[in-house]
C-alpha positions as CSV (number, residue, x, y, z in Angstrom):
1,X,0.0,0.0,0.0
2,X,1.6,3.0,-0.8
3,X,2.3,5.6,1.8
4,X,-0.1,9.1,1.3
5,X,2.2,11.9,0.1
6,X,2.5,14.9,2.8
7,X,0.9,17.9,2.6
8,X,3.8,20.0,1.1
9,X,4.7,22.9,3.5
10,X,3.7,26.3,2.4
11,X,6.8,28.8,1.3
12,X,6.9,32.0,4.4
13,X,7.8,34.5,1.5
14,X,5.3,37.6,0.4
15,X,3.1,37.3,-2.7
16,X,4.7,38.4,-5.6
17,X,4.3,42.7,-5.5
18,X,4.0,43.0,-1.8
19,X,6.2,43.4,0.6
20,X,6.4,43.5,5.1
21,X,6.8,46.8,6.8
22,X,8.7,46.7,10.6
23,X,8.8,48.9,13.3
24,X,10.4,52.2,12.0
25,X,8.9,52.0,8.4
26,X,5.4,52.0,10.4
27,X,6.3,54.8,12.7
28,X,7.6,56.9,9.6
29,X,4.6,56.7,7.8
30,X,2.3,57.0,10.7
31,X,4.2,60.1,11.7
32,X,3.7,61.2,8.0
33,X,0.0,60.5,7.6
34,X,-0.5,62.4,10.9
35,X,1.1,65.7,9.6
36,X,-0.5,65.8,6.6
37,X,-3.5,64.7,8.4
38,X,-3.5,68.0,10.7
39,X,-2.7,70.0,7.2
40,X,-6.1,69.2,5.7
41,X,-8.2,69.7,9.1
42,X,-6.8,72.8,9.4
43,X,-8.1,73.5,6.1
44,X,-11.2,73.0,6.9
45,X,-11.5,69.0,5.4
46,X,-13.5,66.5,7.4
47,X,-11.7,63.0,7.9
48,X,-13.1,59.9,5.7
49,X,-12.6,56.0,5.4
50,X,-14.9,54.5,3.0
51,X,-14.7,50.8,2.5
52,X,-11.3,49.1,1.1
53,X,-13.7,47.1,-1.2
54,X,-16.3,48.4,-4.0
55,X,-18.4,47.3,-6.7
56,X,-17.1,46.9,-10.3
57,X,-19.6,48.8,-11.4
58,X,-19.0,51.5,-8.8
59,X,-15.2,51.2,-10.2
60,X,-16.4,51.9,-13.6
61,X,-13.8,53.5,-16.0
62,X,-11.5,53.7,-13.1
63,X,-10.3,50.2,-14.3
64,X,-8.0,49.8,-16.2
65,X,-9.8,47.3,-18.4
66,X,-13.9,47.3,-18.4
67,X,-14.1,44.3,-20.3
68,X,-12.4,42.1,-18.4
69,X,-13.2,43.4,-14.7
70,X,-10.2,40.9,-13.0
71,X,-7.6,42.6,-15.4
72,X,-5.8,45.6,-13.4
73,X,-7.9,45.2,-10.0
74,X,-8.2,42.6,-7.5
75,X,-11.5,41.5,-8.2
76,X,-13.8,38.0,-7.9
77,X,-17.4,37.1,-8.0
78,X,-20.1,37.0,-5.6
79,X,-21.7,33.0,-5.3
80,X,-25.3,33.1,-7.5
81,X,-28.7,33.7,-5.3
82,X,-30.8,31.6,-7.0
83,X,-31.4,33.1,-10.9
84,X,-29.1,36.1,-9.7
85,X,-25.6,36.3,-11.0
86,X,-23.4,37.2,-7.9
87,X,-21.8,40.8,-7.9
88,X,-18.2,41.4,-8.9
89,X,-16.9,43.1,-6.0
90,X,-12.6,44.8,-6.2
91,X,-10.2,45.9,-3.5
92,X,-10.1,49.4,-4.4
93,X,-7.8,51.0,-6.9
94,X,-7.9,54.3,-5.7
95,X,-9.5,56.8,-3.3
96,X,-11.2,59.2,-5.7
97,X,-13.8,56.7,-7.0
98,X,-15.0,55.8,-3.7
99,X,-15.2,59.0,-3.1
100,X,-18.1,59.5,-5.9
101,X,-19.7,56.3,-4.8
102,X,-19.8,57.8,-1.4
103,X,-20.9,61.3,-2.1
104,X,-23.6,60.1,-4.9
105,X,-24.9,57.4,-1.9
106,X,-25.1,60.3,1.2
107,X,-25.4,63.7,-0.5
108,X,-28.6,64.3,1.3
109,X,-26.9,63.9,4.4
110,X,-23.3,66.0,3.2
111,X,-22.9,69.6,3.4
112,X,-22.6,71.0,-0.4
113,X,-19.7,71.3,-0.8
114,X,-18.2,68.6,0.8
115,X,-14.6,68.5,1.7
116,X,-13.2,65.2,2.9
117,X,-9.3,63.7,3.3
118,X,-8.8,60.1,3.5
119,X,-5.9,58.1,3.3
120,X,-4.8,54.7,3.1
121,X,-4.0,51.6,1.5
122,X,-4.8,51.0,-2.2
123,X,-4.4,47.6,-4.3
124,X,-3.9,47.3,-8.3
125,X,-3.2,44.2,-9.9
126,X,-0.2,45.3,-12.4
127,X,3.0,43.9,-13.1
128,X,5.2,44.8,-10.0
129,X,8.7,46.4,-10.6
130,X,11.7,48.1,-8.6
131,X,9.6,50.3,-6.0
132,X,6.3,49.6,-7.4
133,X,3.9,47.6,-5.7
134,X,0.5,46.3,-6.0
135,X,-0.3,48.0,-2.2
136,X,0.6,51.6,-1.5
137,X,-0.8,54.1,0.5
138,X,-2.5,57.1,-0.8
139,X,-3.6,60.3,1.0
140,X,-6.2,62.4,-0.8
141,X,-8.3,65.5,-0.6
142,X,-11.1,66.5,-2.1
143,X,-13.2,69.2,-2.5
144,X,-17.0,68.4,-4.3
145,X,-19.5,71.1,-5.3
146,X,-17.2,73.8,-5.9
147,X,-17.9,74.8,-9.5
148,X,-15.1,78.0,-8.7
149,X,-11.0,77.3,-9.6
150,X,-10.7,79.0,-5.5
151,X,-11.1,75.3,-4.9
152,X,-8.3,74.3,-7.1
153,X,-6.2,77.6,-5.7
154,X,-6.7,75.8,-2.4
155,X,-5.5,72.6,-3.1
156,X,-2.2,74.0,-4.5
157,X,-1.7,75.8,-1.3
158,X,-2.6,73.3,0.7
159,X,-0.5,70.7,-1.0
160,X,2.6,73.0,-0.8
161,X,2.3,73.1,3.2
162,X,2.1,69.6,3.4
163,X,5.5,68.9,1.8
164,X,6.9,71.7,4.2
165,X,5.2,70.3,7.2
166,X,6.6,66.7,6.3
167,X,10.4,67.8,6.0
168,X,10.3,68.8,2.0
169,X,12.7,72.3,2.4
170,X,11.1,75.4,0.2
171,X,13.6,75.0,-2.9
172,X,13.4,71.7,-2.8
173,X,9.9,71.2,-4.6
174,X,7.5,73.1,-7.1
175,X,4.0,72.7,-7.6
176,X,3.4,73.0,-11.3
177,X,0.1,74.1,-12.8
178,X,-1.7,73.4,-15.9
179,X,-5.3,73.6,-17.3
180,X,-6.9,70.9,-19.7
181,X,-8.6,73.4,-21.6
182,X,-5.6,75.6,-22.6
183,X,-4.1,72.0,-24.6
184,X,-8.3,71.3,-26.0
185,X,-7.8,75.3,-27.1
186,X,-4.7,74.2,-28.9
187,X,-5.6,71.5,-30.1
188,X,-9.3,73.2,-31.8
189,X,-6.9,75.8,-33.1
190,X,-4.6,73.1,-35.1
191,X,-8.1,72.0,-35.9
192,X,-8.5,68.4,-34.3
193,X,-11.6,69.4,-32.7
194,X,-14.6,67.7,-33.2
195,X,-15.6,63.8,-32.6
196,X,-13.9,62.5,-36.4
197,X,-10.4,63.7,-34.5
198,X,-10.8,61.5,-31.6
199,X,-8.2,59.3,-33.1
200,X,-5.7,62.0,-34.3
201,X,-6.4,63.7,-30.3
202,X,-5.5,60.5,-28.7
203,X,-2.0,60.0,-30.6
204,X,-1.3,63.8,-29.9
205,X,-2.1,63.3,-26.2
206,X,0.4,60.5,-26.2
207,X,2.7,62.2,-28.1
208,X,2.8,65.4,-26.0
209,X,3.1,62.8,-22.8
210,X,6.4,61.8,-24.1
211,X,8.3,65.1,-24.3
212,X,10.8,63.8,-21.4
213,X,11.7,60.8,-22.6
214,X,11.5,61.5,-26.2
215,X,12.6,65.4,-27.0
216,X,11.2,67.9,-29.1
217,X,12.4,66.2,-32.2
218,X,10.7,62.8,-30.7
219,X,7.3,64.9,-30.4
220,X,7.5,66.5,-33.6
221,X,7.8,62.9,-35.7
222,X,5.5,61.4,-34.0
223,X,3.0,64.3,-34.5
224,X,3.5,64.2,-37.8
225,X,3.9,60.9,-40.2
226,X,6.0,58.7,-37.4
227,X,8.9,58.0,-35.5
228,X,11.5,54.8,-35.7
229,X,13.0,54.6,-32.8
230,X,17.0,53.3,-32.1
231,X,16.0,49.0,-32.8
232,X,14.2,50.2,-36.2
233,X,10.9,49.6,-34.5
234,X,8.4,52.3,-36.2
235,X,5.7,54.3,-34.5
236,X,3.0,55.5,-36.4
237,X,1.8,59.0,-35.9
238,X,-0.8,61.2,-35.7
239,X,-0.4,62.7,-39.6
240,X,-0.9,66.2,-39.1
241,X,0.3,69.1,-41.4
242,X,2.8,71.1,-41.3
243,X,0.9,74.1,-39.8
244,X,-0.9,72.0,-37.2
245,X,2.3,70.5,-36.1
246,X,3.9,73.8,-35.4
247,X,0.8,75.0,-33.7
248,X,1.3,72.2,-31.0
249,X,4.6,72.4,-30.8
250,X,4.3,76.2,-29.9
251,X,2.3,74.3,-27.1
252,X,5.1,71.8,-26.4
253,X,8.2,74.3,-26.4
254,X,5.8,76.7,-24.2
255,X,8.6,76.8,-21.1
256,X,11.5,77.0,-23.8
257,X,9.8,80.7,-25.0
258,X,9.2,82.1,-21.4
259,X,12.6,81.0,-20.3
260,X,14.0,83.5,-23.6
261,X,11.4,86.3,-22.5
262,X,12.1,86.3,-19.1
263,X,15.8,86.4,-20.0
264,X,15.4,89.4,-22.0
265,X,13.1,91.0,-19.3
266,X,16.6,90.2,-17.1
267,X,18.4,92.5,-19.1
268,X,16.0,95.1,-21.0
269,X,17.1,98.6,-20.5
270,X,14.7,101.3,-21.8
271,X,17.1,102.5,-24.8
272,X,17.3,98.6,-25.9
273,X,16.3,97.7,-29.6
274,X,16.6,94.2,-30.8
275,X,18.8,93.5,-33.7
276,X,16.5,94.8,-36.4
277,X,16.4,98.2,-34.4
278,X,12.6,97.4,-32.8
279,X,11.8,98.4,-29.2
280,X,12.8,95.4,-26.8
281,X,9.0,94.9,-26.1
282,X,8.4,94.5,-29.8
283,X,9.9,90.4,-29.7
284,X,6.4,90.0,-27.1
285,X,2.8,89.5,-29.0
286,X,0.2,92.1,-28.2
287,X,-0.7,89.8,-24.6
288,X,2.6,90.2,-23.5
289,X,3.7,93.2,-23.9
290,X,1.4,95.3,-21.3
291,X,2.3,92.1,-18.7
292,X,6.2,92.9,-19.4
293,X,5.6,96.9,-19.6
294,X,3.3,96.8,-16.4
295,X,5.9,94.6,-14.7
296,X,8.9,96.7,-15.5
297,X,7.0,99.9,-14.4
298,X,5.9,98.5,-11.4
299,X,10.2,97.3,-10.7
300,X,8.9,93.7,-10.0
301,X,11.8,91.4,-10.1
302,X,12.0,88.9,-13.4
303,X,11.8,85.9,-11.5
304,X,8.3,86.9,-10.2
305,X,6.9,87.0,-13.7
306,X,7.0,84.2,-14.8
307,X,3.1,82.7,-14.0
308,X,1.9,86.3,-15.7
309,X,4.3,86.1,-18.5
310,X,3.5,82.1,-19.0
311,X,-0.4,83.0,-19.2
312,X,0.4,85.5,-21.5
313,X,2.2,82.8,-23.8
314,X,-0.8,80.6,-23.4
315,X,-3.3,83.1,-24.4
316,X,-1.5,83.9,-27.3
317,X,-1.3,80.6,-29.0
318,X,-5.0,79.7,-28.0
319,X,-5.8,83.0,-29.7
320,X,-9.6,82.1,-31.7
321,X,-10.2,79.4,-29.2
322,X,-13.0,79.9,-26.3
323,X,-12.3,77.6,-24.3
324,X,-8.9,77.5,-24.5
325,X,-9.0,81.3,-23.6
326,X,-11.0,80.3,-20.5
327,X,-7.9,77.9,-19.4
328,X,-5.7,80.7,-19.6
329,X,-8.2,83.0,-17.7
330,X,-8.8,80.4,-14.9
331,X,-4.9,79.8,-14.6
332,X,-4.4,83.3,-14.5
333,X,-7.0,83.6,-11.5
334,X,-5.5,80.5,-9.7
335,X,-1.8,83.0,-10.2
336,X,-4.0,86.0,-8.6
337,X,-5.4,84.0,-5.6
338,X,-2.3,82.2,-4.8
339,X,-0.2,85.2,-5.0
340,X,-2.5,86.9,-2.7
341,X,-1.9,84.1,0.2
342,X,1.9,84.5,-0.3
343,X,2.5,81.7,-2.7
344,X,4.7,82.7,-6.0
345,X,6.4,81.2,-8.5
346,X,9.1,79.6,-6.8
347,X,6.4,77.7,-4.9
348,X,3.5,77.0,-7.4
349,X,4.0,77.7,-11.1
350,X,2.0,77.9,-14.3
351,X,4.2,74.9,-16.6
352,X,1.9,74.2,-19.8
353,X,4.5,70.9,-19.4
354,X,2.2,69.1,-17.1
355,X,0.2,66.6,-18.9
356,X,-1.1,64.4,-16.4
357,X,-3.8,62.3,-16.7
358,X,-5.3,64.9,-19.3
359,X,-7.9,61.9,-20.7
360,X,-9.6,62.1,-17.0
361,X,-9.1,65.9,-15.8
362,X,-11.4,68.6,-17.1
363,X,-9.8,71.8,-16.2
364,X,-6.8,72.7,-13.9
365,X,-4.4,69.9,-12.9
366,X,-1.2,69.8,-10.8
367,X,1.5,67.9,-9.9
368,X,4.3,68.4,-7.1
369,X,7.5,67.8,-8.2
370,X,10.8,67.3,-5.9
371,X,13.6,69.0,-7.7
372,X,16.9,67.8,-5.9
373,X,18.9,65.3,-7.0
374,X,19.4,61.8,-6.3
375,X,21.3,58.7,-7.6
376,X,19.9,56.0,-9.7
377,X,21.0,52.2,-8.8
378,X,23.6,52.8,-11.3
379,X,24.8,55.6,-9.2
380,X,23.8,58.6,-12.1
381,X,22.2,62.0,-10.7
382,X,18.5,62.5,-11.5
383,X,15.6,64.3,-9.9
384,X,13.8,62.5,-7.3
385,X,10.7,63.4,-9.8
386,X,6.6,64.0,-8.8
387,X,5.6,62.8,-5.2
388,X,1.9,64.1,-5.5
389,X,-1.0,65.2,-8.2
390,X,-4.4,66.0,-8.8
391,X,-6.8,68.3,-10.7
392,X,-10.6,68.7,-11.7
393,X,-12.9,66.3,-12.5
394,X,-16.0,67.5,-13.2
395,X,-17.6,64.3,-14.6
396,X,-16.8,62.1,-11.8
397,X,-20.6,62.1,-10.0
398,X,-22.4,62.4,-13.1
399,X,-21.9,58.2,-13.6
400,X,-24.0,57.9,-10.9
401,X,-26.3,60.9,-10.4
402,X,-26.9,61.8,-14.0
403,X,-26.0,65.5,-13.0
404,X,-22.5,67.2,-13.2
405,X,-21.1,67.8,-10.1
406,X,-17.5,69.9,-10.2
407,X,-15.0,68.3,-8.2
408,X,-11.1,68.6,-7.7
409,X,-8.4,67.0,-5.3
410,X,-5.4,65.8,-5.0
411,X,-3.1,62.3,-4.0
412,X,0.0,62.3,-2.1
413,X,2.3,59.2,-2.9
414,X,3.3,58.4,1.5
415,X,5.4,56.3,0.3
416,X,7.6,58.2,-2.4
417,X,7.7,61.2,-0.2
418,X,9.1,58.8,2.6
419,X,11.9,58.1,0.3
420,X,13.0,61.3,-0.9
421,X,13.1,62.4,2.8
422,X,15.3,59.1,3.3
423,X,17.2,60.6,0.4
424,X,17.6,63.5,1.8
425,X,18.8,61.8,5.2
426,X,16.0,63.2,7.1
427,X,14.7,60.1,8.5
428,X,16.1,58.0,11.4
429,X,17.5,54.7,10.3
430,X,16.7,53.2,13.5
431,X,13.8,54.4,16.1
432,X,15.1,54.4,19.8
433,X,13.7,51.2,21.1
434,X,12.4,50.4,25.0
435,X,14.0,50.5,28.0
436,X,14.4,46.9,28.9
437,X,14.7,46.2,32.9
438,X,15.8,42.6,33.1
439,X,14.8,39.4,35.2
440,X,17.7,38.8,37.4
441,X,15.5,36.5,39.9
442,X,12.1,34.9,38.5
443,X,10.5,35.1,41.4
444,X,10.4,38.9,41.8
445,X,8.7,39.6,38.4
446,X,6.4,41.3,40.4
447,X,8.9,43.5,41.4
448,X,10.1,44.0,37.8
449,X,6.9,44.9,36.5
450,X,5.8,47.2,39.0
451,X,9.1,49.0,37.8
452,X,8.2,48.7,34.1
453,X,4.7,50.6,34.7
454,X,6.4,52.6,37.0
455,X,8.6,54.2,33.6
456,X,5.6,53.8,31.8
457,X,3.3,56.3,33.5
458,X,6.0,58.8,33.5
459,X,5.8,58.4,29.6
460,X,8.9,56.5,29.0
461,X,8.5,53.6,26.5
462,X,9.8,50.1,28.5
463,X,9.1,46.4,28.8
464,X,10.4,43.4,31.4
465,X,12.1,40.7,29.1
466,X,10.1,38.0,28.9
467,X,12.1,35.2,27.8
468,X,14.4,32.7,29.5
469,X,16.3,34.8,32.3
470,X,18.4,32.3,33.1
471,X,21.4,33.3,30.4
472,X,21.7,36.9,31.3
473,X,24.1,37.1,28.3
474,X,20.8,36.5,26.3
475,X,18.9,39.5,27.8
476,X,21.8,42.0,26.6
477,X,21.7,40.4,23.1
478,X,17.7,41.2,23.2
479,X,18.4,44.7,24.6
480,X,20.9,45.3,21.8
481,X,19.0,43.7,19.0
482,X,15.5,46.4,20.1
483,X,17.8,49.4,20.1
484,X,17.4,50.2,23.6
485,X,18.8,52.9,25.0
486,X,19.0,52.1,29.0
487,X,18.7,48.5,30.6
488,X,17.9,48.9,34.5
489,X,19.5,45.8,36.5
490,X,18.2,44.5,39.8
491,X,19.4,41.4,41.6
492,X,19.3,40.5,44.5
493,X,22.0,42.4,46.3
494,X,20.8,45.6,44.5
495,X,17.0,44.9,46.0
496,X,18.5,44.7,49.7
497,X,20.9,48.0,49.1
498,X,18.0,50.0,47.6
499,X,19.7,50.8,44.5
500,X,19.1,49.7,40.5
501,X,22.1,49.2,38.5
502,X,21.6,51.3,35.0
503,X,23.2,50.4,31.9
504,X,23.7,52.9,29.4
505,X,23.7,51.2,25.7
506,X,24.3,54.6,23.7
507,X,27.1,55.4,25.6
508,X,28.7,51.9,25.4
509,X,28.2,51.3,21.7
510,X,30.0,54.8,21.4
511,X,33.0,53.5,24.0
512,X,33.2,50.1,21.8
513,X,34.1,52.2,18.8
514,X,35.5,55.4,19.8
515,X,37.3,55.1,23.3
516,X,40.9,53.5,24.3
517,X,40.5,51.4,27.5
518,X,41.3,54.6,29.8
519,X,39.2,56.6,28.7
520,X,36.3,53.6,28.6
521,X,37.6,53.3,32.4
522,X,36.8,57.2,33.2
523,X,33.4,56.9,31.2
524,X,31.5,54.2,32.8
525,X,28.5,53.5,30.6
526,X,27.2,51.0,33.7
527,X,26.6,52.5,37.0
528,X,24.1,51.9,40.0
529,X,21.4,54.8,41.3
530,X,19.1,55.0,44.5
531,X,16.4,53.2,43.0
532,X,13.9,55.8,44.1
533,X,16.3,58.0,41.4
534,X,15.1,55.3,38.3
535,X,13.2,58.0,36.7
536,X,15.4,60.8,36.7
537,X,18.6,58.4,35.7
538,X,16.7,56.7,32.9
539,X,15.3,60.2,31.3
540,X,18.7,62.0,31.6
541,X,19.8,59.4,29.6
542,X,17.0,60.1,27.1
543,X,16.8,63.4,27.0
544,X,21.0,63.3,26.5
545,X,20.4,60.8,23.5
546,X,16.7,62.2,21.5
C-alpha cells in the first residue's frame, strides 16, 4: 500500500508585488499620515474612510480594463442567489472613486460642498517592478461642489504646506500648474476638434506625454507621419500638417519661450532695440507686452513674472479658441489668488509641461515635483521626480447621479515622499527602542513589573524581558537587538541596598568604537542609582540621546 504523500509545506515568502513593513517604516509613515492629516483639518476637510472594497460597477472606467473586470484590480465574483448572478466586488484601486460612490450614496446627508481627506491603502493588480507595488498608501483631498478654480487655488496651497510640514525644504519642490482646456484650445486651433479627431487627439495626447523621454524632435515625428526609434521599430503617428504640427509644438516648447522672455526682461534697458532696431517689447505679442511693460513699471523682479508672462504665452497661441482662452483665464485667477496668500512662483507655477492624466481631468491639474537630485541604482544623478498630483474632474458624479457635479483633489504618494526624505537623510534609520529592565531573579517579576509601569506612566516607553532569564548574556543580546537605550538591572543584592544598576547602551556602543580602554575606564557606561532616582537616571539618559 503506498504511503499518502505529505501535505507539502507552504513557502513564508510575500506574494509576488507585496512586501512586510517593521517597526520604524510603520512609525515613519504614521508620523507622516498624521502631519498631513493635521494640514487638511486645518483647512477646513472632514476625515473619511470609505470601504477598502467596492463594486465593479461602482469602479467603472477607473479600471483599467472594463471588459475584463479581474484585469488591473483585485477583483472576484459573488456565489449566484438563486437566478441572480453574484456581484463582482474589487479591492479598491484608488481613493477618488469611492469618493463618488460615497458622495452620490449620502449627498442628502453632506454639506454642499463637501470636503473630505482620506488616506490609506490602495491595491492594483499590475505587473510589479523596482519600487512599485501592488499596495501603496495614498492620502487624498477633495473638494466636491465647488464649481469656482478658489477650490483648485486651495489645493495647491494646501499641497505645498504639506510637503513643508513633512520635511520637504522650500527650494526643494514646485508645484506645477496646468489647465486641460488651454491644450483642447490648442488643439481646436490646429483643428483636431470635433468627434472625427478622436483618433488624431488621442496620438497627440500621447505624443505630448512623451516630451521627457523623447525630445522635441521625438514629439515632432510622432506628431507628424511617425517616429522609428534606435531597434528600427516604427511608431506610427498622428499625420498632421505642417501648420498644425507647429501650432502644437508652440504648445510643447511653451517653457523654452518664457525662459527666452524672461531672460530678456533680465536685461531690458529702456534704450534697448533688438537687432533689427525694434523696441525690446516688440519680440512680445500684443498679450505680452502690457504684462512685461506693467511689470517693468511696477520694478517687480524677473523671476516673479514668470506665471503672468507664462499666461500670456498661453493666451496667445490659444488666440480664436473659447475655451482654451478660458484655461488661460482660470490659470491666470489661480496665479492671482495664490499670489494673494503668499505663494509665488518659486512655490506654485503655471508649466503648460504638465500633462497628467489629461484623458480624466477637465480643467486645472497639478502635480508636485521634488527637484533635488538623487542617484539612480547605477549611481547617475536625477531628480527624485513628482511625489503628489491631482486636478478637476467634473464628470466624476455624473456616472451615478446623472448630474455634473465639479469636483477637484489631489493624491499624495506616502510612500515616495518617505523616500525622498530618506534621500535627503531626514529620516532616522533606526527608532530608539524600549527601555528593557531585566529578570535577574524569577521570582520577583512582580517586582520587575511594577518597575516597568512605574517608567511607563511617566511616559517612558519600556518592557520586562520576557524570555528565558536564566542566560543573562541573552537579555543583553535582546536589549541590543531592540535598540534600547537604557537597561535597568536589579538582583538580589541591589533589591537589599535599595539601589538599580543602570546600563547605558548609547554610551557603550559609542565607548566600543571610539574610546581606548582609559578613557572607557573614566566613562562608565554602567553605573548603580538609588532606585527611588530610576526616573530621573533613565530620562537624563534620554533626554542626552533624543
Amino acid at each position: 500500500m503506498a504511503k499518502p504523500k505529505k501535505t507539502p509545506r507552504p513557502k513564508a515568502q510575500t506574494p509576488k508585488g507585496f512586501r512586510d513593513y517593521f517597526g520604524t517604516e510603520v512609525t515613519h509613515r504614521a508620523e507622516m499620515l498624521n502631519k498631513i492629516a493635521a494640514v487638511y483639518h486645518r483647512y477646513g476637510f472632514d476625515a473619511l474612510e470609505s470601504s477598502g472594497v467596492e463594486t465593479v460597477e461602482a469602479l467603472g472606467k477607473f479600471l483599467p480594463d472594463v471588459d475584463r473586470p479581474n484585469e488591473g484590480v483585485f477583483a472576484w465574483q459573488e456565489d449566484a442567489e438563486g437566478d441572480k448572478p453574484g456581484d463582482w466586488l474589487a479591492l479598491r484601486y484608488d481613493l477618488t472613486a469611492p469618493l463618488a460612490r460615497v458622495y452620490s450614496q449620502h449627498r442628502n446627508d453632506l454639506p454642499m460642498p463637501y470636503r473630505r481627506y482620506a488616506m490609506g491603502p490602495v491595491w492594483r493588480n499590475e505587473k510589479p517592478g523596482p519600487g512599485r507595488f501592488r499596495q501603496f498608501y495614498q492620502c487624498d483631498a477633495d473638494t466636491v461642489g465647488a464649481p469656482s478654480v478658489a477650490a483648485d487655488a486651495e489645493i495647491c496651497a494646501m499641497l505645498a504646506d504639506c510637503l513643508e510640514e513633512v520635511g520637504i525644504a522650500r527650494g526643494d519642490y514646485v508645484v506645477r500648474v496646468n489647465n486641460r482646456k488651454v491644450l483642447n484650445g490648442v488643439l481646436e486651433v490646429a483643428g483636431l476638434a470635433g468627434d472625427d479627431k478622436e483618433a488624431e487627439r488621442g496620438i497627440v495626447l500621447r505624443a505630448i506625454d512623451k516630451l521627457d523621454r523623447l525630445g522635441p524632435d521625438g514629439v515632432r515625428a510622432l506628431l507628424g507621419e511617425g517616429r522609428k526609434d534606435d531597434s528600427g521599430d516604427f511608431t506610427k503617428g498622428a499625420g498632421l500638417g505642417e501648420a498644425q504640427v507647429d501650432t502644437v509644438m508652440r504648445f510643447v516648447g511653451a517653457n523654452e519661450t518664457i525662459e527666452s522672455r524672461i531672460r530678456l526682461l533680465g536685461s531690458y534697458d529702456m534704450t534697448d532695440n533688438d537687432a533689427e532696431g525694434r523696441p525690446f517689447l516688440r519680440k512680445f505679442r500684443d498679450h505680452a507686452q502690457e504684462v512685461a511693460m506693467n511689470s517693468i513699471n511696477e520694478g517687480v523682479a524677473p523671476s516673479e513674472l514668470r506665471n503672468k508672462l507664462t499666461i500670456s504665452y498661453l493666451r496667445e497661441i490659444v488666440e480664436g479658441s473659447a475655451v482654451g482662452l478660458e484655461g488661460a483665464n482660470e490659470l491666470g485667477e489661480i496665479a492671482d489668488l495664490l499670489n494673494a496668500q503668499g505663494y509665488h512662483s518659486d512655490r506654485i507655477v503655471v508649466d503648460p509641461s504638465v500633462v497628467r492624466g489629461l484623458g480624466y481631468y477637465t480643467g486645472p491639474v497639478f502635480e508636485a515635483e521634488l527637484t533635488f537630485e538623487i542617484k539612480d541604482e547605477k549611481g547617475r544623478a536625477r531628480n527624485f521626480g513628482s511625489v503628489a498630483g491631482g486636478g478637476r474632474y467634473d464628470d466624476l458624479v455624473k456616472r451615478f447621479t446623472g448630474q455634473e457635479v465639479p469636483a477637484t483633489g489631489v493624491s499624495i504618494g506616502v510612500d515616495r515622499l518617505l523616500a525622498a526624505l530618506a534621500a535627503k537623510g531626514r529620516l532616522e534609520a533606526e527608532a530608539t527602542g524600549p527601555v528593557v529592565v531585566t529578570v535577574m531573579d524569577r521570582d520577583r517579576m512582580a517586582d520587575y513589573q511594577a518597575m516597568v509601569a512605574e517608567l511607563r506612566q511617566a511616559g517612558i516607553r519600556a518592557e520586562v524581558y520576557l524570555g528565558n532569564p536564566k542566560n543573562f548574556g541573552n537579555q543583553m543580546k535582546y536589549a541590543d537587538k531592540r535598540q534600547s537605550p537604557v537597561v535597568v538591572i536589579e538582583g538580589g543584592d541591589e533589591k537589599d541596598r535599595g539601589v538599580v544598576q543602570i546600563k547605558d547602551m548609547v554610551l557603550g556602543a559609542q565607548l566600543a568604537q571610539e574610546a581606548s580602554h582609559d578613557e572607557w575606564k573614566e566613562r562608565p557606561n554602567q553605573y548603580e542609582v538609588p532606585r527611588a532616582d530610576l526616573i530621573k537616571a533613565v530620562r537624563d539618559i534620554l533626554d542626552r540621546t533624543s
